[in-house]
C-alpha positions in Angstrom: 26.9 12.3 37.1 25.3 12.5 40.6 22.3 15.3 40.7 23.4 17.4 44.0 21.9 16.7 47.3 18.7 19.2 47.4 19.5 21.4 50.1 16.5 22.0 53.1 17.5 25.3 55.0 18.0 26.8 51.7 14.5 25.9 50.2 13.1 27.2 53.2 14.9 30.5 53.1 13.9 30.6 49.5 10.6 30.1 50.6 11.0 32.9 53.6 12.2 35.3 51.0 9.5 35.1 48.6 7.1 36.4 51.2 6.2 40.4 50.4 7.8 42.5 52.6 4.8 42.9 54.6 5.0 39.8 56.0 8.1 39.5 56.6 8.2 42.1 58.4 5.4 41.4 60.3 7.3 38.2 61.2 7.6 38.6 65.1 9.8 36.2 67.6 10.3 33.1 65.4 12.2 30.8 64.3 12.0 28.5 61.7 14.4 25.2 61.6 14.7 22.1 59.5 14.7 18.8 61.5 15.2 15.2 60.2 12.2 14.0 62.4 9.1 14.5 63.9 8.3 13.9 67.3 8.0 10.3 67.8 4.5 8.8 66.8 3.8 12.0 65.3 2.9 11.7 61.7 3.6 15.7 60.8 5.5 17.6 58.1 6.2 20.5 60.0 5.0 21.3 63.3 4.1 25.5 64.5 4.9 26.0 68.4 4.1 29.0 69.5 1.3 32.2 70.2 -0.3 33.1 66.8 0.4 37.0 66.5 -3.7 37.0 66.7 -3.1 36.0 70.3 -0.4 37.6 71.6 -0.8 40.3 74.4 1.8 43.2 75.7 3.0 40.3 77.8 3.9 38.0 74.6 7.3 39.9 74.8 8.4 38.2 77.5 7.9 34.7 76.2 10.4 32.1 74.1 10.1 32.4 70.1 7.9 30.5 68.7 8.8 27.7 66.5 8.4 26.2 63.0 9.7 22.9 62.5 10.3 21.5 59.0 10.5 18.3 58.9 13.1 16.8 56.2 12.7 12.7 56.8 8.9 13.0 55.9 9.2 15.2 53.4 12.0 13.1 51.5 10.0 9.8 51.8 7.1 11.8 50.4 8.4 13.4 47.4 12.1 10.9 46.7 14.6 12.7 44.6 12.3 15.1 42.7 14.1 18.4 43.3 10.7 20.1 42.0 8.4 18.2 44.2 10.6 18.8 47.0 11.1 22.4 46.3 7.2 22.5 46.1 6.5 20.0 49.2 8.8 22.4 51.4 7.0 25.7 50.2 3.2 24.3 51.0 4.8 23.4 54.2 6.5 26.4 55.2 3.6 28.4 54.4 1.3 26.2 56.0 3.1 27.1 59.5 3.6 30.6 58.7 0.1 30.8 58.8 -0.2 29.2 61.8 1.9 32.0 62.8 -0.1 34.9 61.5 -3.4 33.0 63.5 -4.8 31.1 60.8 -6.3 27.9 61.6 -6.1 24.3 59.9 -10.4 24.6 59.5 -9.3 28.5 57.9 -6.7 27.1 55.4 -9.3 24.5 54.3 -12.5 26.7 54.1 -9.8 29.0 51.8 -8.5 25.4 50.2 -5.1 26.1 51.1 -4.6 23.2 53.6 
C-alpha cells in the first residue's frame, strides 16, 4: 500500500500553530505560502519578503504583506519521501523566515546556531 502524499500547507500550518501565542499574535501583515519553486537561479528553501517588525514605522500600515515563501521542489529533492525529515525540513524552514520576520538576521541565527 501507497504511504499518502505528505501534505505542504498543512506542515506549515502545523508549524504556524506550534508557535506560543505570543508570537502569533505578534504576527503582523503576513502571509506565508507554499510554492513548487524558487525564483529562477535562486538556490533557496524559502524566501522572507518583506519589513522585519524591527523596522517597520507608523507608515508600515500602508504597505503590501510581507511574504514567506516555502519552497516544496527543494525541499522534496532534499529530504525524498521521508515524511519525518520533511516534516522536520519544513519546520527549520518556516521558522527560519519567521524570524526574518520578527528582525532577526541570518549572522543572528548563526551566532544563536539556529541557522
Amino acid at each position: 500500500m501507497d504511504e499518502p502524499a505528505f501534505d505542504f500547507e498543512r506542515a506549515v500550518q502545523r508549524v504556524v500553530d506550534s508557535l506560543p501565542a505570543e508570537f502569533r499574535s505578534a504576527m503582523s501583515n503576513v502571509e506565508i505560502v507554499v510554492e513548487d519553486e524558487p525564483p529562477p537561479g535562486q538556490n533557496l528553501l524559502g524566501l522572507y519578503r518583506g519589513i522585519p517588525l524591527t523596522k517597520r514605522s507608523q507608515w508600515s500600515s500602508f504597505t503590501l504583506p510581507d511574504k514567506i515563501s516555502i519552497y516544496r521542489g527543494p525541499i522534496e529533492r532534499l529530504c525524498g519521501h521521508d515524511h519525518t525529515r520533511l516534516e522536520a525540513e519544513v519546520r527549520h524552514v518556516v521558522l527560519h523566515e519567521l524570524a526574518h520576520h520578527f528582525g532577526i538576521s541570518d549572522e543572528r541565527l548563526i551566532e544563536i546556531d539556529r541557522y
